[in-house]
ROPA-237136 format. One record per residue: x, y negated, z negated of N, C-alpha, C, O in turn; residue in one letter. Coordinates in pm, whole numbers, plus 50000, padded with zeros to 5 digits. Atoms other than C-alpha are relative to their C-alpha. Layout:
REM residues N
(bamar (X; Y; Z); (X; Y; Z); (X; Y; Z); (X; Y; Z); 'A')
...
//
This chain:
REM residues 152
(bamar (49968; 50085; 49888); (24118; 74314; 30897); (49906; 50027; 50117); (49873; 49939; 50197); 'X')
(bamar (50080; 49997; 49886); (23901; 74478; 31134); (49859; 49906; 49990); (49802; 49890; 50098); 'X')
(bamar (50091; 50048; 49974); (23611; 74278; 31040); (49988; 49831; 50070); (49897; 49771; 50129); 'X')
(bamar (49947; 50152; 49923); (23819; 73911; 31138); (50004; 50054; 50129); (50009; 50173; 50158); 'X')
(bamar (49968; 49994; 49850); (23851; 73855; 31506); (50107; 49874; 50008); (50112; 49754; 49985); 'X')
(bamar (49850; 50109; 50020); (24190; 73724; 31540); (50005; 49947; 50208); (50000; 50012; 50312); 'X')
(bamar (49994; 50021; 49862); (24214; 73495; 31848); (50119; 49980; 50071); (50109; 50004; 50191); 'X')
(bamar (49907; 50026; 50000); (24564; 73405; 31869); (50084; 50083; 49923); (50058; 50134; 49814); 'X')
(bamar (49879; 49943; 50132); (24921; 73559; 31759); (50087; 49929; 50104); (50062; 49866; 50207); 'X')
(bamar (49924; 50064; 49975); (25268; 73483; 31779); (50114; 50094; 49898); (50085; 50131; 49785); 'X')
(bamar (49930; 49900; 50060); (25568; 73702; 31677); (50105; 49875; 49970); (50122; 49781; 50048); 'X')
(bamar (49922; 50085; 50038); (25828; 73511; 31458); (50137; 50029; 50065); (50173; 50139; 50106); 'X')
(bamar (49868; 49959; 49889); (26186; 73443; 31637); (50094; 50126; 49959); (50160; 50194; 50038); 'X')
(bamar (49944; 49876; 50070); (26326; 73709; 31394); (49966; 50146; 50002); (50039; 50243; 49981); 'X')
(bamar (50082; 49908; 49976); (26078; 73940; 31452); (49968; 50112; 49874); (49985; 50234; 49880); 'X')
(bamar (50030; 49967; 50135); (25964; 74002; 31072); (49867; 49998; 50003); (49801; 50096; 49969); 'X')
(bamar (50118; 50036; 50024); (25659; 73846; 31096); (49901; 49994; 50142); (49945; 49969; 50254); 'X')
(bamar (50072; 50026; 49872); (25315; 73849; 31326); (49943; 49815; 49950); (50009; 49753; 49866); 'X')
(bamar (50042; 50051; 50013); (25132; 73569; 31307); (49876; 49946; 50059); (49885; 49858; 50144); 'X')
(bamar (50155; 50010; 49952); (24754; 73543; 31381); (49951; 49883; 49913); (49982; 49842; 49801); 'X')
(bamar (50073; 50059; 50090); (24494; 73305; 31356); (49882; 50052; 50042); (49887; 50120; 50144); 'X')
(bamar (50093; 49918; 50002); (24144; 73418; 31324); (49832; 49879; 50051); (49829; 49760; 50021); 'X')
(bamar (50098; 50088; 50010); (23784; 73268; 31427); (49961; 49884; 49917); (49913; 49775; 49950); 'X')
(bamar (50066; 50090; 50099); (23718; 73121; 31109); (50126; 49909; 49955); (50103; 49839; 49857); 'X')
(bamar (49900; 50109; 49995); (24050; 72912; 31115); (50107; 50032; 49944); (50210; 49964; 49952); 'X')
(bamar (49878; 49934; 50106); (24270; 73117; 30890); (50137; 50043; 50051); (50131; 50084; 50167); 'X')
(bamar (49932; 49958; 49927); (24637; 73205; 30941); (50049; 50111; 49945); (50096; 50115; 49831); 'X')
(bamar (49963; 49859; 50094); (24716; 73543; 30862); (50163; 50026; 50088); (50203; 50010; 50203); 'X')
(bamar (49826; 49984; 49988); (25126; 73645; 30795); (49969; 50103; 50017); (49854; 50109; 49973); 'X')
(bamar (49991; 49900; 49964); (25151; 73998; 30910); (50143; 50079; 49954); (50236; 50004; 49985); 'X')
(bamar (49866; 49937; 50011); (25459; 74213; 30815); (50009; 50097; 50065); (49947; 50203; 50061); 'X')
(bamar (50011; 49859; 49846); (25576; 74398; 31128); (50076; 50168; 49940); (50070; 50275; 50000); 'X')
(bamar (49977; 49857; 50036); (25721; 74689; 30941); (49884; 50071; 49937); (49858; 50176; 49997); 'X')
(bamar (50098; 49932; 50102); (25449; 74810; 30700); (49840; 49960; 50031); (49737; 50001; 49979); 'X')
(bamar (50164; 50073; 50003); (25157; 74560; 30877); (49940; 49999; 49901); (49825; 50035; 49925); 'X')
(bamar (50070; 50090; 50105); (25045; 74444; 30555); (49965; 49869; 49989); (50049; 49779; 49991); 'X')
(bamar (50029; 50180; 50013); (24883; 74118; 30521); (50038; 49953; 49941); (49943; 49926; 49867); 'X')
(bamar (49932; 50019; 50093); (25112; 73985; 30311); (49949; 49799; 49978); (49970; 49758; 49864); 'X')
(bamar (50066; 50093; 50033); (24944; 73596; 30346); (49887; 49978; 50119); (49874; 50009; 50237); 'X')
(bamar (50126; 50071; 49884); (24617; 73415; 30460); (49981; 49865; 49955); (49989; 49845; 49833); 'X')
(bamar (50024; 50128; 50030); (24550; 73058; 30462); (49911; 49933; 50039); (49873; 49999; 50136); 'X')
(bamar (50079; 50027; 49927); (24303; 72856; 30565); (50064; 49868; 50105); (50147; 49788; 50061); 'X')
(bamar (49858; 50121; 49911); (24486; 72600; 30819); (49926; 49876; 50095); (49966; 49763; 50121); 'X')
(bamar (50093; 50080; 49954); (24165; 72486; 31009); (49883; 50030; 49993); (49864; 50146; 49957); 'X')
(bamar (50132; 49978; 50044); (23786; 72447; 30988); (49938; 50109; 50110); (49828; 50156; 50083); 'X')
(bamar (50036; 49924; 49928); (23739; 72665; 31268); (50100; 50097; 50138); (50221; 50079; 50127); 'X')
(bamar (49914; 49937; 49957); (23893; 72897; 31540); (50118; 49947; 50043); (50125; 49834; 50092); 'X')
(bamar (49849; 50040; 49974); (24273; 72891; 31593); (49959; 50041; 50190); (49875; 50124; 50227); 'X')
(bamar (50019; 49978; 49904); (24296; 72872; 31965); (50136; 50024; 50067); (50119; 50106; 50157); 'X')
(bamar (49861; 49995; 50002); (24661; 72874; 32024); (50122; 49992; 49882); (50132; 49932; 49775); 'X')
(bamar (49861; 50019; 50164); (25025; 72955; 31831); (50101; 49935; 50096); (50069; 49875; 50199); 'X')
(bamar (49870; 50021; 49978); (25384; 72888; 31903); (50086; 50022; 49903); (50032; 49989; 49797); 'X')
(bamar (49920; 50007; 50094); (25665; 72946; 31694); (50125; 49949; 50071); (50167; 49989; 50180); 'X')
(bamar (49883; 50085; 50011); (25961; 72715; 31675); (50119; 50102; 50039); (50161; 50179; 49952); 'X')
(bamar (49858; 49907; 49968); (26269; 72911; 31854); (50141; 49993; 49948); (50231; 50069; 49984); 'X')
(bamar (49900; 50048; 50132); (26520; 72766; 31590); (49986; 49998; 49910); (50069; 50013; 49820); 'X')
(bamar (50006; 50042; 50197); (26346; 72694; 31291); (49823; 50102; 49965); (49725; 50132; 50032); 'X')
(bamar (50184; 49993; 50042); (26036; 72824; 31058); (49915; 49950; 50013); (49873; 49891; 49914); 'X')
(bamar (50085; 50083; 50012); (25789; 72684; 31186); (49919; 50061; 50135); (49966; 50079; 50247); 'X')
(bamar (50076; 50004; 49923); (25485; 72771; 31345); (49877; 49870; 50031); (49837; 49793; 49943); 'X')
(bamar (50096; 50104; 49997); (25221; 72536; 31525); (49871; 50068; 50054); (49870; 50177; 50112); 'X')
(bamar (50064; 49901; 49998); (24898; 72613; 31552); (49845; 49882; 50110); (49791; 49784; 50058); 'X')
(bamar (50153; 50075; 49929); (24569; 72450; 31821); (49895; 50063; 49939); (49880; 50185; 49938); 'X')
(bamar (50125; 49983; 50020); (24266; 72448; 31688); (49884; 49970; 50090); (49895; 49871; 50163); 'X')
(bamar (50148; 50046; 49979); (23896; 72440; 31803); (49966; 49872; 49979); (49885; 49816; 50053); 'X')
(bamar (50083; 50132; 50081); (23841; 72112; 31587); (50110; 49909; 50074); (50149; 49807; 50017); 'X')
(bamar (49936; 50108; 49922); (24058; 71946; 31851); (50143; 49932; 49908); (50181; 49815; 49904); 'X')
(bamar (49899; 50073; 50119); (24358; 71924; 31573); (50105; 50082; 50048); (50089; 50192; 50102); 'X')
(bamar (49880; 49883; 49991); (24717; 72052; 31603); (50063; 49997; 49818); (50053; 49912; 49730); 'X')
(bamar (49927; 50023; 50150); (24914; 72156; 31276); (50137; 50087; 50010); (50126; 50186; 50083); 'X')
(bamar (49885; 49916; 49981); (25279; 72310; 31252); (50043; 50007; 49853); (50062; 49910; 49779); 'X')
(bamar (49985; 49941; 50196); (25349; 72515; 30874); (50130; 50065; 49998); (50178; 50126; 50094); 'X')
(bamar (49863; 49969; 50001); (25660; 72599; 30781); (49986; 50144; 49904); (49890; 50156; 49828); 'X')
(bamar (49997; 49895; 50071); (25743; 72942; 30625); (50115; 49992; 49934); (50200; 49912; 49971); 'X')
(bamar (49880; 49984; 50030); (26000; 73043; 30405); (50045; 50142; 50022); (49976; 50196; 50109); 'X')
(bamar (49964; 49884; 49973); (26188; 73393; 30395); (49898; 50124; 49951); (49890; 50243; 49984); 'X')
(bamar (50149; 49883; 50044); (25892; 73585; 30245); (49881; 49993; 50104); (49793; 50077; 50088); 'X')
(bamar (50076; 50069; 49887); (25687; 73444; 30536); (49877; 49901; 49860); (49755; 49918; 49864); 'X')
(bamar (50104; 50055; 50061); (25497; 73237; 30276); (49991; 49838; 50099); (50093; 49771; 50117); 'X')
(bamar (49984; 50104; 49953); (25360; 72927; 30478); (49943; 49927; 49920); (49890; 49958; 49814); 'X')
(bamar (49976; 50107; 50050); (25340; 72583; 30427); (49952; 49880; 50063); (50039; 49849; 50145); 'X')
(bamar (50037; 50094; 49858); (25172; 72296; 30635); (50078; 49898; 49967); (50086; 49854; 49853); 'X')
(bamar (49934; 50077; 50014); (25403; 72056; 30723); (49911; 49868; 50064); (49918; 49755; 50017); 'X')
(bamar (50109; 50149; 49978); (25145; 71804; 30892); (49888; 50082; 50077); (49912; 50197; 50114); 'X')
(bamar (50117; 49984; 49917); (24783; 71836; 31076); (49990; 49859; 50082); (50025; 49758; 50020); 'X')
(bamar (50028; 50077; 49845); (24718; 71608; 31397); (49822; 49997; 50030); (49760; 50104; 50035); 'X')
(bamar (50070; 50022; 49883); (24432; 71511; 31554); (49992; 49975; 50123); (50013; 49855; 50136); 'X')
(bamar (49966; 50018; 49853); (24434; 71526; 31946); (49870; 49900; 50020); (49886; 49802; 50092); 'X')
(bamar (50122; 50018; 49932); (24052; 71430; 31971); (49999; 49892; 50105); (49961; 49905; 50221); 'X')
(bamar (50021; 50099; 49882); (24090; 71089; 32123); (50104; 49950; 50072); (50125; 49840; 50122); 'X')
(bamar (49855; 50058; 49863); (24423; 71121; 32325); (49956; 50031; 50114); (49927; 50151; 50109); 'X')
(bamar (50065; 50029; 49865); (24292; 71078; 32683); (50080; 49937; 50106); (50151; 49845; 50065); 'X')
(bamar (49953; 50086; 49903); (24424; 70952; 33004); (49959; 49908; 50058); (49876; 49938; 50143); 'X')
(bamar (50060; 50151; 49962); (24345; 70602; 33090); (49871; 50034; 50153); (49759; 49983; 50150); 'X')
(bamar (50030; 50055; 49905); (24223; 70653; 33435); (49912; 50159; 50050); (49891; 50167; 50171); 'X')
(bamar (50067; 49884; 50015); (24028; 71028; 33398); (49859; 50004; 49931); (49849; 49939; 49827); 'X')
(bamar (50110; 49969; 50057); (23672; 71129; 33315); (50041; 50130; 49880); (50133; 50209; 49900); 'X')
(bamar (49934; 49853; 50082); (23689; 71406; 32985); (49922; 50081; 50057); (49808; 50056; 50096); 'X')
(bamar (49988; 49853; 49976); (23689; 71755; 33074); (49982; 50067; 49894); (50099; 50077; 49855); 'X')
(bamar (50052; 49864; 50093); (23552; 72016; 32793); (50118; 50047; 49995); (50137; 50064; 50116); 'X')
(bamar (49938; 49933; 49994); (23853; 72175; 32729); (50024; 50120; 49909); (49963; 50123; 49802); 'X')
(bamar (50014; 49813; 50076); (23937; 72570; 32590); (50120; 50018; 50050); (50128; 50139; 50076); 'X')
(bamar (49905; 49927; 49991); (24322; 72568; 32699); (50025; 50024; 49859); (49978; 49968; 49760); 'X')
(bamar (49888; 50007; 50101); (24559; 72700; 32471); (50084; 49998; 50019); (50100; 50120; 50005); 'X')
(bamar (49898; 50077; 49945); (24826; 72593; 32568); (50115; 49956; 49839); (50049; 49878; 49770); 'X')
(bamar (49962; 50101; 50106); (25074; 72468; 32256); (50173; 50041; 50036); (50202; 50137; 50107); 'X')
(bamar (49842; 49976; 49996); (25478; 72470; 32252); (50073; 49900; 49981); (50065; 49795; 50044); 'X')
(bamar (49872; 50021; 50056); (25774; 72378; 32066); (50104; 49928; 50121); (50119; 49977; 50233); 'X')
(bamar (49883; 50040; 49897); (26054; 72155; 32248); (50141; 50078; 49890); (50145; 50073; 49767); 'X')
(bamar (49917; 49934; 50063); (26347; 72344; 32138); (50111; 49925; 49913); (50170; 49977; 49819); 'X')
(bamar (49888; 50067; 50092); (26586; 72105; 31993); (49946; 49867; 49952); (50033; 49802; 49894); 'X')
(bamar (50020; 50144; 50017); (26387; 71765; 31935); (49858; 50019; 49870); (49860; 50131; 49820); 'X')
(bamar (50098; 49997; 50097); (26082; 71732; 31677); (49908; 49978; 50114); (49896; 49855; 50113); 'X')
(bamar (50099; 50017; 49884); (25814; 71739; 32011); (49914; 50096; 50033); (49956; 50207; 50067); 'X')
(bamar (50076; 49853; 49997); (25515; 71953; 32040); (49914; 49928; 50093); (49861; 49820; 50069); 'X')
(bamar (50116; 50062; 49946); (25294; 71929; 32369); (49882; 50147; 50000); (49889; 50255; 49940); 'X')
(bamar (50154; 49968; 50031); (24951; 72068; 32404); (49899; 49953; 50063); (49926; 49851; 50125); 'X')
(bamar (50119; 50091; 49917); (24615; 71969; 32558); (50009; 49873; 49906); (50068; 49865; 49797); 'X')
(bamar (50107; 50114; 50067); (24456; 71642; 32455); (49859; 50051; 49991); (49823; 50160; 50036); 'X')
(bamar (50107; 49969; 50031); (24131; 71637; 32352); (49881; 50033; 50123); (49794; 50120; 50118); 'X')
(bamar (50080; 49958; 49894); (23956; 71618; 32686); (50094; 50055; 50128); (50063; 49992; 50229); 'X')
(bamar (49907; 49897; 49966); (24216; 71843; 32865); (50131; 49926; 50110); (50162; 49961; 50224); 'X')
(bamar (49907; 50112; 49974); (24496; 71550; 32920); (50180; 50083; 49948); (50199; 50111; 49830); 'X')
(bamar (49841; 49919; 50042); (24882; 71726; 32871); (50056; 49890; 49890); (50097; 49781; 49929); 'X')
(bamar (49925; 50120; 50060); (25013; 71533; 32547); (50158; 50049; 49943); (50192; 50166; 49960); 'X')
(bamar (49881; 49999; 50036); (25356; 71515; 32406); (49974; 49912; 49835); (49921; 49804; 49807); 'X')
(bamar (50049; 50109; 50106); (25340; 71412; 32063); (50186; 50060; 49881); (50256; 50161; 49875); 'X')
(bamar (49856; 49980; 50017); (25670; 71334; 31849); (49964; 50015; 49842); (49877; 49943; 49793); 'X')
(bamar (50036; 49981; 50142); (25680; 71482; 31457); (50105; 49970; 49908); (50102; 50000; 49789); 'X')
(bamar (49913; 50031; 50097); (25974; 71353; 31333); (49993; 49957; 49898); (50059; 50001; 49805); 'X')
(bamar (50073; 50082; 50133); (25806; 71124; 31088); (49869; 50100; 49951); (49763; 50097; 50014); 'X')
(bamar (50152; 49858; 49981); (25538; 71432; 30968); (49930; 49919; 49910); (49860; 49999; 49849); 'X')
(bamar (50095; 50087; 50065); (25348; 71132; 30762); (49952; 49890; 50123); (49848; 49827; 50104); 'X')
(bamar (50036; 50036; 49858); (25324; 70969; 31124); (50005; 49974; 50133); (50019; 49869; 50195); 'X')
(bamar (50025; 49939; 49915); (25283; 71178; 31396); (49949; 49898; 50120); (49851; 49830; 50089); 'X')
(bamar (50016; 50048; 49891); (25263; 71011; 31739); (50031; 50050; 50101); (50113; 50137; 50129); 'X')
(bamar (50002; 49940; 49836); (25168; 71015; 32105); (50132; 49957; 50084); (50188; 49849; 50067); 'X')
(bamar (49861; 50065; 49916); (25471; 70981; 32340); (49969; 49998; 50148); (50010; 49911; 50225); 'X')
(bamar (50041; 50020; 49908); (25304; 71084; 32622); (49860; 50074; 50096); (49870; 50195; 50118); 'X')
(bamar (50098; 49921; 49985); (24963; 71177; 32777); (49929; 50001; 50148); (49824; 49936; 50151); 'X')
(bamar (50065; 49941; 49858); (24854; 71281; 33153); (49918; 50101; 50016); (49901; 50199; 49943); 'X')
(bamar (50068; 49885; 49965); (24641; 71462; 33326); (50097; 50064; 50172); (50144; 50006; 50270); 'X')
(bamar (49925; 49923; 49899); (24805; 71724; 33561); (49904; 50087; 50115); (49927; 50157; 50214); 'X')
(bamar (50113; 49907; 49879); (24498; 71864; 33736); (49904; 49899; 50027); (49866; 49847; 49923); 'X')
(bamar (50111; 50098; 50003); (24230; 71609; 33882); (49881; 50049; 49948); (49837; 49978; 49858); 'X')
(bamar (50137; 49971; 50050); (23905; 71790; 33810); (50002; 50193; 49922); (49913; 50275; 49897); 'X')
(bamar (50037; 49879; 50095); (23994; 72103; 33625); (50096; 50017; 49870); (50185; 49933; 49854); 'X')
(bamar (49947; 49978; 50102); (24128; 72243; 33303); (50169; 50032; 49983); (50236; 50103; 50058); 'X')
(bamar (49846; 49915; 49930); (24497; 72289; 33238); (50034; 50145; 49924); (49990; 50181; 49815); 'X')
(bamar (50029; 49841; 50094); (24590; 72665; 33154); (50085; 50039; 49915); (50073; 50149; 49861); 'X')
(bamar (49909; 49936; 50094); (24873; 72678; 32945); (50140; 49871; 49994); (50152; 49789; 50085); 'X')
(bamar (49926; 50110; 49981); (25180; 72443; 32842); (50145; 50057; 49978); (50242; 49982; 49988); 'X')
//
């Protein structure tokens, strides 16, 4: 493990599992008693930039680099599972120039199927997963006029 550079973690609500993702996009399961790597996956084409884990259910979500969100479900072994991948790239705010963005920012609404997050050029979106074959925007602003936002 020391040779990955893990950029992101996220401790599961149970507190069994870590959950890292690493430069090269991978999500590594961790087992907090013994720290064994017990899984790795590949989840995106490039660095994980943000986690979250679901405060009710298995399910972590995960921001990527490649401007994508994805949320994987585990079961009791922590084996995950992708339950859908997203693209943010071209959610934008009507009336904003894009902004480069590098938040990470990602989080779980606690009782509804709703995960917000940047947009692609650093716009706050809300996006609803109830349908995880199609994933939609519900709502997308920008909360800062000319700078990045830092966290959601």
């Amino acid at each position: 493990m020391a040779s990955q550079h893990i950029n992101a973690f996220c401790l599961d609500r149970l507190e069994r599992y870590l959950f890292a993702g690493d430069k090269t996009g991978q999500l590594w399961v961790i087992d907090l008693d013994t720290f064994a790597v017990l899984h790795k996956v590949q989840s995106h084409p490039g660095t994980i930039q943000g986690m979250a884990i679901h405060p009710h259910e298995n399910k972590v979500a995960l921001l990527g680099k490649d401007r994508a969100v994805s949320v994987w479900s585990y079961d009791e072994k922590g084996k995950p599972k992708r339950v859908f991948q997203h693209s943010i790239r071209d959610y934008s705010p009507d009336d904003f120039d894009a902004i480069h963005s590098e938040c990470q920012g990602i989080a779980f609404h606690p009782h509804l199927p709703l995960l917000a997050t940047r947009s692609g050029n650093s716009g706050l979106i809300e996006l609803n997963y109830a349908d995880v074959n199609a994933v939609n925007l519900v709502t997308c602003l920008r909360v800062a006029d000319i700078a990045d936002i830092a966290t959601v």
